[in-house]
N, C-alpha and C positions, 0 to 999 in steps of 0.2 A: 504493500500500500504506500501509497507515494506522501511525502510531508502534509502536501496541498488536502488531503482528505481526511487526514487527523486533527479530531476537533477539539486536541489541548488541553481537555478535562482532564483532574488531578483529585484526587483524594483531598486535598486541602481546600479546592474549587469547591466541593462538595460539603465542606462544613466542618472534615476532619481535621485538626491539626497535629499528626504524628511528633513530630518535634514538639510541639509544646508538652504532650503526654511526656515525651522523655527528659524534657526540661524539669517536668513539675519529681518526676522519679528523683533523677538529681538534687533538687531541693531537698528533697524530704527524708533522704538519706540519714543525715543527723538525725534527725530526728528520731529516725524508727531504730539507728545504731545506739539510740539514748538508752533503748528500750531493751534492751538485751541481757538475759535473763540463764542462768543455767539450762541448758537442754537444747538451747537454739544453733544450729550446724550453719543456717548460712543464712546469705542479706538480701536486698530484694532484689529484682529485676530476674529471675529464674522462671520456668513455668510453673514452679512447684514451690513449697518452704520446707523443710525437713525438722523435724524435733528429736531430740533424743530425750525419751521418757528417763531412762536411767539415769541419764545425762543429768537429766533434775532431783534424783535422789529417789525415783521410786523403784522398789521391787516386783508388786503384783499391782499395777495400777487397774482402775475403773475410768474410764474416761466419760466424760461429760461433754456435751454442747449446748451448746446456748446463741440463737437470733433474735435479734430484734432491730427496731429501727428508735426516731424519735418523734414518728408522728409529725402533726402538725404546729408542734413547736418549731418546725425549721419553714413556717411561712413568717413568722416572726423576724427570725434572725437574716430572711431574705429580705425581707423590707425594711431592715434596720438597717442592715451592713453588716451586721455585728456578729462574726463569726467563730470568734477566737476562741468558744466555750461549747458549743454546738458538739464539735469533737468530744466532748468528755463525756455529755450527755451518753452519745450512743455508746462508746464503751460501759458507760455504769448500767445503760440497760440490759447490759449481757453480765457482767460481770458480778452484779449482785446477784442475779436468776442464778451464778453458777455455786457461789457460794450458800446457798440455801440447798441443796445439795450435800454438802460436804466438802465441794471441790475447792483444791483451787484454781486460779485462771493460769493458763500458762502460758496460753498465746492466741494473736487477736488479728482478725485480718476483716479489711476494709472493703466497703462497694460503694464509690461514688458514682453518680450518674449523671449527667448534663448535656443542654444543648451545645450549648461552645464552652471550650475552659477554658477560665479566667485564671492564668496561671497563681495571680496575688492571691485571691479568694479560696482556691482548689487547697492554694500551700496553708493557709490557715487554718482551714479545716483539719486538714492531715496531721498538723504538729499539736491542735488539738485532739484529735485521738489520740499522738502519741505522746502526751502528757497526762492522758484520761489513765493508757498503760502504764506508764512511770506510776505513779498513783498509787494502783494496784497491783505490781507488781509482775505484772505478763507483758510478754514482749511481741512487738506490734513488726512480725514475720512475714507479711505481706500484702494484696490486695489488688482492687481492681478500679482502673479509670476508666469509666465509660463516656465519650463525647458520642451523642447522638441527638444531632441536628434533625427539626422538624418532631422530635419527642415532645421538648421540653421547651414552655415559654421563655422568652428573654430572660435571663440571668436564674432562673429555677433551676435548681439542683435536688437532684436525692439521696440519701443516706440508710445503708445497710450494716447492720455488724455482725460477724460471728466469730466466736468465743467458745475454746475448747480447755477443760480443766482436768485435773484427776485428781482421785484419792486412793488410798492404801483400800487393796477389797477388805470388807466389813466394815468400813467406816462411812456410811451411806446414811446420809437424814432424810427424811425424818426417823427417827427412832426412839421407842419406848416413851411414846408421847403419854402421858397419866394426869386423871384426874389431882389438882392441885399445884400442877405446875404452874411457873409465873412468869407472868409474860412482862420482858423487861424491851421498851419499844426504846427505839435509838430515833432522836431528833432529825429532822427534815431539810433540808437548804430553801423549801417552799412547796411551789408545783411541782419540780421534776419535772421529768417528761410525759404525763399524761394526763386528759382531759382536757387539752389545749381548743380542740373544735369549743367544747361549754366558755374557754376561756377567754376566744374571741368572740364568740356571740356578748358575750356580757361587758366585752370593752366597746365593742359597735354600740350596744344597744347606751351605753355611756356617753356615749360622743366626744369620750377621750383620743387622740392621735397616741403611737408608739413613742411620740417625742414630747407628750407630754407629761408633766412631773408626775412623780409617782404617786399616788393619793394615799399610800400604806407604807412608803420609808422612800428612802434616799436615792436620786437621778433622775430618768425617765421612766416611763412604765414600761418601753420595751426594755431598759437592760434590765429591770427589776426581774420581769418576766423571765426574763432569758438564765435568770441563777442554776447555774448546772446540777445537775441532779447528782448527789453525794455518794460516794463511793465507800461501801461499806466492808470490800475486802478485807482489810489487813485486822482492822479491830474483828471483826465477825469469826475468823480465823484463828485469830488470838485466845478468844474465848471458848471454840471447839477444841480446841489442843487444851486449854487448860481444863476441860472435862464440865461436865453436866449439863451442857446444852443440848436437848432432845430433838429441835429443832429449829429452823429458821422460817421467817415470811418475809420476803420484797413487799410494800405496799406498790402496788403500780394501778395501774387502771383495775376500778373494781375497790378500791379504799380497800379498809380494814373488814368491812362487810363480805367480801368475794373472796379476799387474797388470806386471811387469817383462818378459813376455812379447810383451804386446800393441805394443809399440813399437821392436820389434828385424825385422830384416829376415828375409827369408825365410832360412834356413838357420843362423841366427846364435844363440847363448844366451846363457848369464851365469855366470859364476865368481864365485861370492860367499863371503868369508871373516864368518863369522858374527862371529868374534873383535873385528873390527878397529871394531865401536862398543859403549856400552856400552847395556844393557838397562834401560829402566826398569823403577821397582821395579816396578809393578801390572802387568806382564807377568808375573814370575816368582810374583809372589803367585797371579795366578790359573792359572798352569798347578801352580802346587807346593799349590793348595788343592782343584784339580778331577782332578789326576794324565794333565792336558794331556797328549799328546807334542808332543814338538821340532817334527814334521813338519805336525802341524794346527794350533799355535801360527804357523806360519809361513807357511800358506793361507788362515788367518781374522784375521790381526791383524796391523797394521804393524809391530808389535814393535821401535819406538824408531825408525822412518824414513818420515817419512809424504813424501817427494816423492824420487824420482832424475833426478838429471840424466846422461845419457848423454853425455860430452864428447869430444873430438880428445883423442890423449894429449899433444900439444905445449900445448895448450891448459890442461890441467887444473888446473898451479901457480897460474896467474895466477885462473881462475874461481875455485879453491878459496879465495882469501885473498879474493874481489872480494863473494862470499857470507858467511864470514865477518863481514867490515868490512860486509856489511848486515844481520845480528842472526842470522846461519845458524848454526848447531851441525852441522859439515862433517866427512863420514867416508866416505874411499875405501874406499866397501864391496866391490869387485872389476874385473871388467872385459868386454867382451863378445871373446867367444868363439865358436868354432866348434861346428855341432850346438846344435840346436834346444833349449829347455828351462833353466831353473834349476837351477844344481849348486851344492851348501853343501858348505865343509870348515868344521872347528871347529865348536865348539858355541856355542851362542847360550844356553843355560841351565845 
């Protein structure tokens, strides 16, 4: 075929930019080299990532996964600019899910997805994921850039994680969950990352902007909004190894209502005194802006408790101070009980 008939189209003509993907790898190099953790054989840019289980100290491991994303908390941070925390988010939604298990996280790999890549905005993201691992302690061994023009509106992006953990076999939670155990709930950084669809309907219906001041603490209400959702690895682990913890709950979507369920034994529930922590402000703001009730504030939002530990009652003085003295905000929100189901006294608003 002769010059004159070829019609010049390129891969980058199309939307793709090759080079920038490998520009943005380069960047982010440090970053995920930050991340590097026993049991990791190699760095990015391979088809594959390789771990050496033993490499990390286990003998008969159990391995664990864990996905998720962050929801529609990342329409926020796309209308803000404000990206730099977004990344941690989604690592903690994986990473808490795995330690409630028993596991720990051991390595973590990324899916971003977008129209065109914005190499400034891609790289900010990525160094917050790989600050989300630092964090927690699992090393951020690989992932994937997808640029796919005509998917995704002007500057929209998406975010994936998944998170692989192990434990020693037999050391699998939930276990020997009993009536009388005490459920010691660890403090919030706010919303996290769920419930965000309830959480823009109630700023719309507001007729507040993202830039405007926060009505419940300090800045604007987008970065208020955007406080990354807390990483509960290291302490939560700390306390399994130090014995009597029966089991763990992530609060994520579904509150204390859905999620404190899933990890209690067949016939077993929860007495929970609402009183006994206190409420962050941007709980009460938005249930006192939107005319929330108490009972769906308490199904869709963690409302100041984003992880429970379910403990031995002989146990619980010692966990409570050993959480504490590792940066925990500790509050015996109740205890497990007989009959199935979540029971609140007090009020929580």
């Amino acid at each position: 075929m002769s010059d004159q008939k070829k019609n010049g189209l390129t891969y980058a003509a199309a939307g793709v930019d090759i080079d920038a993907g490998n520009a943005l790898v380069d960047r982010i190099k440090p970053a995920a080299a930050a991340t590097k953790r026993p049991g990791v054989m190699e760095g990015l840019g391979g088809f594959g990532a390789m771990f050496d289980l033993k490499g990390a100290g286990y003998q008969d491991p159990i391995l664990v996964g864990a996905t998720d994303g962050v929801g529609t908390k990342l329409r926020i941070a796309i209308d803000t600019g404000h990206y730099d925390t977004i990344g941690i988010d989604l690592v903690a939604m994986c990473v808490n899910d795995l330690v409630c298990q028993g596991a720990e996280p051991l390595f973590f790999l990324d899916y971003f997805a977008t129209g065109k890549l914005e190499l400034d905005a891609a790289a900010t993201i990525i160094e917050g994921i790989a600050e989300g691992c630092k964090l927690s302690g699992c090393a951020l061994i690989g992932g994937e850039t997808a640029e796919m023009p005509g998917m995704y509106a002007e500057g929209d992006f998406d975010l994936a994680g998944f998170a692989v953990g192990a434990m020693e076999r037999g050391e699998e939670l939930p276990a020997d969950v009993s009536e009388g155990d005490v459920l010691l709930g660890l403090g919030s950084n706010g919303v996290h990352s769920n419930g965000y669809s309830l959480v823009r309907r109630v700023v719309e219906q507001s007729g507040l902007g993202w830039d405007s001041a926060s009505p419940f603490g300090e800045g604007s209400l987008g970065e208020a909004l955007l406080a990354p959702t807390r990483l509960y690895v290291r302490s939560s682990l700390q306390a399994v190894r130090a014995g009597g913890v029966h089991a763990l709950a992530h609060i994520t979507g579904g509150g204390l209502t859905e999620n404190l369920p899933r990890v209690l034994s067949d016939g077993l529930g929860a007495d929970i005194e609402l009183s006994n922590w206190q409420l962050p402000p941007v709980f009460g703001w938005l249930a006192s802006a939107a005319g929330i009730a108490e009972a769906e504030m308490l199904k869709t939002f963690n409302c100041g408790i984003g992880m429970v530990l379910v403990v031995s009652a002989d146990r619980a003085d010692a966990l409570e101070t050993l959480l504490a003295e590792a940066g925990e905000t500790v509050s015996r929100i109740g205890h497990v009980s007989a009959g199935e189901g979540v029971r609140y006294a007090g009020k929580l608003l």
